[in-house]
C-alpha positions as a LaTeX table, in Angstrom:
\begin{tabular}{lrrr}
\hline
Residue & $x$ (\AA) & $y$ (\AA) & $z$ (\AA) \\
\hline
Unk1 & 18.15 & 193.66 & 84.64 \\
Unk2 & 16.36 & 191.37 & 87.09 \\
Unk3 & 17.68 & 191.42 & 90.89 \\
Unk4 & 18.09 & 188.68 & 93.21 \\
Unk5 & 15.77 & 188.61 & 96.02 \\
Unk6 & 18.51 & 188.94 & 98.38 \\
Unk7 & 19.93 & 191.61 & 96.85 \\
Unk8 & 16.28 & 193.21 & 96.49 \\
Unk9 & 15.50 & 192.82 & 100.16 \\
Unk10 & 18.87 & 194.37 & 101.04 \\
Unk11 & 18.50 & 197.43 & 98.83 \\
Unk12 & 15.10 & 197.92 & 100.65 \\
Unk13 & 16.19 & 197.38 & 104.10 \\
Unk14 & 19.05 & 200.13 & 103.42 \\
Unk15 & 16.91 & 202.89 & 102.38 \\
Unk16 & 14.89 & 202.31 & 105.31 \\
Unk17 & 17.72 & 202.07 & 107.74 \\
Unk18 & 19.34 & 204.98 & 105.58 \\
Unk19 & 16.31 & 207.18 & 106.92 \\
Unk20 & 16.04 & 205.47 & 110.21 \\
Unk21 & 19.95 & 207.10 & 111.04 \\
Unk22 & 19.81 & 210.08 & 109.23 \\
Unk23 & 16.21 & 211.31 & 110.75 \\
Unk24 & 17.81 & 210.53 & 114.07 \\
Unk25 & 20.88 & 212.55 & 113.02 \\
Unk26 & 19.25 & 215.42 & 112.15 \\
Unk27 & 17.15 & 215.48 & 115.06 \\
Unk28 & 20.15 & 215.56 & 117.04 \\
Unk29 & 21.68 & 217.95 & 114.77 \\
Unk30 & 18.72 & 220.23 & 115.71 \\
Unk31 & 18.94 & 219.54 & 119.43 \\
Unk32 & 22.44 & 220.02 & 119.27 \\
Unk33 & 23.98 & 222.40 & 122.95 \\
Unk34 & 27.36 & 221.63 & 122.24 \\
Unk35 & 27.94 & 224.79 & 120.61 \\
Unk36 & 29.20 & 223.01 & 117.09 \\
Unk37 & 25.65 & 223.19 & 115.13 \\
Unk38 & 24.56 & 226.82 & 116.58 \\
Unk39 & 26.15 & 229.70 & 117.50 \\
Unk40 & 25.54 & 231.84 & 121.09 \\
Unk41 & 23.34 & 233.89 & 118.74 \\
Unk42 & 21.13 & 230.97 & 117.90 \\
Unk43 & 22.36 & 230.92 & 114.13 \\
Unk44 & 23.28 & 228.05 & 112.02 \\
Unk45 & 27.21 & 227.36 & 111.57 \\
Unk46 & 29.15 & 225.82 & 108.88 \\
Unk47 & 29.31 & 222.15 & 110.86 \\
Unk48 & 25.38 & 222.73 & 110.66 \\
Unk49 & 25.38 & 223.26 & 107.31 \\
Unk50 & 27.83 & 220.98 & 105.71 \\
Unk51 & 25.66 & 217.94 & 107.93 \\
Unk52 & 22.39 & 219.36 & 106.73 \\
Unk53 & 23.73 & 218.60 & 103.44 \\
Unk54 & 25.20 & 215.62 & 104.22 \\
Unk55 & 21.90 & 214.18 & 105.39 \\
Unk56 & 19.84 & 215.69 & 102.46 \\
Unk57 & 21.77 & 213.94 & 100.15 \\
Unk58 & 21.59 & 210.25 & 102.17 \\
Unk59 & 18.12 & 210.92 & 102.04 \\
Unk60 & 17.82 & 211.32 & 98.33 \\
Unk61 & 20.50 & 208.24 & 97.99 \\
Unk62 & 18.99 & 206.28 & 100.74 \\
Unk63 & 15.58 & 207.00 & 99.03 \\
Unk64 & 16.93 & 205.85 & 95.38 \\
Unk65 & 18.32 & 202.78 & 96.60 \\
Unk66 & 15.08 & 202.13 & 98.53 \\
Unk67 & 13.05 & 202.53 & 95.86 \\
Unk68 & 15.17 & 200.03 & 93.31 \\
Unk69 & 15.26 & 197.45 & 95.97 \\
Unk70 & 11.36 & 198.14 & 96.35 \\
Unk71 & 10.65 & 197.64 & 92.61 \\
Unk72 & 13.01 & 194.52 & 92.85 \\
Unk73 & 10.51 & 192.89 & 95.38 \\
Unk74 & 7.26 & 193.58 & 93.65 \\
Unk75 & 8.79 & 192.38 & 90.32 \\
Unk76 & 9.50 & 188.55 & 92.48 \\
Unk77 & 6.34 & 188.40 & 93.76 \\
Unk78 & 4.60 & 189.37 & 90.34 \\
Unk79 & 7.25 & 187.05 & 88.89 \\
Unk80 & 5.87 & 183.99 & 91.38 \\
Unk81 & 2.51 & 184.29 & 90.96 \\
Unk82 & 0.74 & 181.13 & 88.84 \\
Unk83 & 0.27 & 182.38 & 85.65 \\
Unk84 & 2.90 & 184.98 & 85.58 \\
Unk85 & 5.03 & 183.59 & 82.56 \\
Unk86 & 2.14 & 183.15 & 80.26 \\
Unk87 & 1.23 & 187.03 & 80.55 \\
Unk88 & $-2.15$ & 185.57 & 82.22 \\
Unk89 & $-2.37$ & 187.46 & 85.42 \\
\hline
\end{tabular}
């Protein structure tokens, strides 16, 4: 299956802005004095956990999708090259 370069370049941009936001989440998760990600003991809750895992997994998503819209880009410019369609690199 061959992808568009517009559909390429927006696969890549959303695994980087997928770990742009989610970094950023978590490192307010970690920061977090509200009282919902730590108890007055200092130990993780369940709304800790269950966004930990929510952000683990957009990672490993985020990171997928990056990485097909990656391999989408280097196949067009590979694909553009002179000399490409002959095999003559």
């Amino acid at each position: 299956m061959k992808l568009s370069r517009a559909a390429s370049w927006f696969l890549l941009a959303f695994g980087v802005w997928t770990w742009f936001i989610w970094v950023s989440f978590v490192r307010n998760l970690w920061k977090n004095g509200s009282g919902l990600a730590f108890d007055t003991a200092g130990d993780p809750t369940a709304y800790f956990w269950v966004h930990l895992t929510l952000a683990v997994t957009s990672f490993l998503l985020g990171t997928a999708v990056g990485v097909i819209g990656l391999r989408g880009v280097l196949a067009l410019r590979r694909g553009s090259r002179p000399g490409a369609e002959d095999g003559a690199a």
